[in-house]
N, C-alpha and C positions, 0 to 999 in steps of 0.2 A: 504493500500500500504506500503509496504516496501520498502527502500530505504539501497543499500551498495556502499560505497564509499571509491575507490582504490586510494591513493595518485600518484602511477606509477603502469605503465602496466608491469614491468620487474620483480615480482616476480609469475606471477600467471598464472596459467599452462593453454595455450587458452582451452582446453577442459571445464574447469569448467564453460567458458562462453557461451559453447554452449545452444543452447534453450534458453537464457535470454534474456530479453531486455536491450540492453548495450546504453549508451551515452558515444561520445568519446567526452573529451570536451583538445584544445589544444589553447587556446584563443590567444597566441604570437607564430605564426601565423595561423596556416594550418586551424586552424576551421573557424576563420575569412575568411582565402583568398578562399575557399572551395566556402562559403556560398555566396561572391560577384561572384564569375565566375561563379556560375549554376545561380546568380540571374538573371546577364547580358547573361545570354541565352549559356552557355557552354553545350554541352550536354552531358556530363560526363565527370568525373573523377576517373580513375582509378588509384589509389596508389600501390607503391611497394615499398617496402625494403630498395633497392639497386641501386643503378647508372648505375649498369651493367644490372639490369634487365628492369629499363626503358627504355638502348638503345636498349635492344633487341627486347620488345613491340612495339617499335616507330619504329624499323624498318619491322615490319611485318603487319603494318598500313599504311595508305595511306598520303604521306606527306601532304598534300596540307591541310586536315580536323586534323590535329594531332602536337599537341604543347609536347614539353616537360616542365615542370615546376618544381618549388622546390629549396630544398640550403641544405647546408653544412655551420654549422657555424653562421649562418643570411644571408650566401652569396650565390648569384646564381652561382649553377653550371655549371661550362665551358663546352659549349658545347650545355644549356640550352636555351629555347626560354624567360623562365619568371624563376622570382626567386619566394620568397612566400610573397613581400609586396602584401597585395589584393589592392593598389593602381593602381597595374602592369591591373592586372583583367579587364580590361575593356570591353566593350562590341565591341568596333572594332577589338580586340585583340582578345575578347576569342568566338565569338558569333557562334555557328556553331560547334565548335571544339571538338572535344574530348582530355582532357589533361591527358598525364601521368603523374604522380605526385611522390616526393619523397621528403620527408622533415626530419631533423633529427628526429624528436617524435611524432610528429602526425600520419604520415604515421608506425608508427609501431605501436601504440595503435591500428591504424585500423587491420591491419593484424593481432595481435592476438586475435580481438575480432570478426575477420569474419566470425568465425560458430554461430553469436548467430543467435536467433531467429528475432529479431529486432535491428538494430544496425541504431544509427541514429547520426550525428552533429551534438554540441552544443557551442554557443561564446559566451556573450555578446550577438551581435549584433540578434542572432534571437532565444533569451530568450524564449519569450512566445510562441512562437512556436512550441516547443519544448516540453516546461510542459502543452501546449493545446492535443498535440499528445501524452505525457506518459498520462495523466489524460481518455484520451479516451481510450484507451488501459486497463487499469484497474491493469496491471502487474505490479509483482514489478520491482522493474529498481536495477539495476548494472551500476553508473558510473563512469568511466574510466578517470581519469585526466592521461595526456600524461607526464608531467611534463619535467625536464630538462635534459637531460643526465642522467637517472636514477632516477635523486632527484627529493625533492618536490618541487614545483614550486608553492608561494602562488596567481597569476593571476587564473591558472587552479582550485586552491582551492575555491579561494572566489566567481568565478563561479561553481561551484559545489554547495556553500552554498546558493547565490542566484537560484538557480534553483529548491533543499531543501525547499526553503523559499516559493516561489512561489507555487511549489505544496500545499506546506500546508494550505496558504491564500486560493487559488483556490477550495482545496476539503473544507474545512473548519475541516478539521481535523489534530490533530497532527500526523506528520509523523514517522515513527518506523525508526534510521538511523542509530544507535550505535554512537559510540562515534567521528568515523571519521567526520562521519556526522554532527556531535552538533559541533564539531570544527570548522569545515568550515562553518556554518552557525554563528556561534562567530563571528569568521575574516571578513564574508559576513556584517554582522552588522558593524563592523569598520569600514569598508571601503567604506560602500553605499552612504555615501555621495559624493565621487569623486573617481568613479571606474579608472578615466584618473591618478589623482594624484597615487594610489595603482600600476596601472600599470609603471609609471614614475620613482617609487622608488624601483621595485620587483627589481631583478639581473638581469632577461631576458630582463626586459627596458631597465637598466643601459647599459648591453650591445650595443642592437637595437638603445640607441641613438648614441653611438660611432662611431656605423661603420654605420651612415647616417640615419636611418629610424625612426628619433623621430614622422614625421606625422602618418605612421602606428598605436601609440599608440594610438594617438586620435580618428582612425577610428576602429578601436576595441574594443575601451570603449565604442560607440555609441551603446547604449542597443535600441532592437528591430529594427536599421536599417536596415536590412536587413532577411524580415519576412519572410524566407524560409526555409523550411525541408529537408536538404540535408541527404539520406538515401542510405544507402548500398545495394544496388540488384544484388546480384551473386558476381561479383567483381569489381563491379562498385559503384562511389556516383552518385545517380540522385536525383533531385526534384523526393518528393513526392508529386504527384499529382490525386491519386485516389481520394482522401476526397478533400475537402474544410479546408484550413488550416488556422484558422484564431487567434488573437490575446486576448490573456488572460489580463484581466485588474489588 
């Protein structure tokens, strides 16, 4: 298996990711909050771009089954039913619904990687899920860190390198990654011991505790709470539920 790893989705032309198996991984927040709403029973999520393009979806959907969600900035957009803490996510809130979604970076890594062949979520929280689903597959992986406004973001990193890591324990072989790769799995090493501290002190934290949402860290550090495969189908995230998805030790 071969592994390449993108620090940001904003230099690379979506064509090259067609056919590949892509990981989007946006750990503060969308990949987290993603992964709590289909757990608590959402039944999709549908990303876009734009603020204008999610009112226009939402309104060509059926209010009653159809949330808007997502932020600007860390903050919910006006007008929006949920912003992107996945504390929001609940299962009274979200169970049933289908949500449009739009977040500043997560939501655009997904759209330029939605011609690949396999395009699937990855946080923290449903780690081994993920490297259980790339490892059966057998493909090499393309992942996509969403990053900050462009830049690198080392939350998205050092999940990139924990995932890196895992594969490799898992196959029992070393992974081929380049050097993005060997980096992020460095930083992954530094920071294994308290992936909640790494998140407290990135920028994206620093921000997230300012304007209110220092508990979201903690629920996004929580590696494997939330054991579910959230996968792109057409223009949707659904659980993947054909296989039996279960937990890599």
């Amino acid at each position: 298996m071969r592994v390449e790893l993108f620090f940001t989705p904003h230099h690379i032309d979506e064509l090259y990711l067609r056919e590949k198996t892509v990981v989007v991984i946006d750990v503060l927040r969308a990949s987290t909050t993603i992964a709590r709403a289909l757990s608590n029973g959402a039944k999709e999520i549908i990303p876009v771009t734009t603020v204008e393009s999610a009112m226009k979806i939402v309104g060509n959907l059926s209010g009653d089954v159809t949330l808007l969600g997502g932020e600007r900035n860390g903050k919910m957009i006006e007008g929006f039913h949920l912003g992107n803490s996945p504390l929001e996510y609940t299962e009274d809130r979200v169970k049933g619904k289908s949500i449009v979604f739009s977040s500043t970076n997560g939501s655009q890594a997904l759209a330029k990687a939605r011609h690949a062949k396999e395009l699937v979520v990855c946080g923290f929280v449903n780690m081994s899920a993920v490297a259980e689903f790339l490892l059966a597959t057998g493909s090499d992986v393309t992942i996509l860190c969403s990053g900050r406004a462009g830049n690198f973001s080392i939350e998205d990193t050092v999940c990139a390198g924990m995932l890196i890591t895992k594969l490799s324990e898992a196959s029992g072989k070393v992974i081929e990654c380049g050097d993005a790769g060997s980096a992020a799995m460095t930083l992954y090493k530094n920071a294994a011991k308290s992936i909640v501290k790494m998140l407290a002190r990135s920028q994206h934290g620093q921000y997230l505790k300012e304007i209110g949402f220092v508990d979201d860290l903690r629920v996004c550090a929580e590696v494997d709470s939330v054991p579910v495969l959230p996968q792109l189908v057409g223009n949707v995230v659904k659980l993947k539920t054909a296989e039996k998805v279960s937990v890599v030790s």
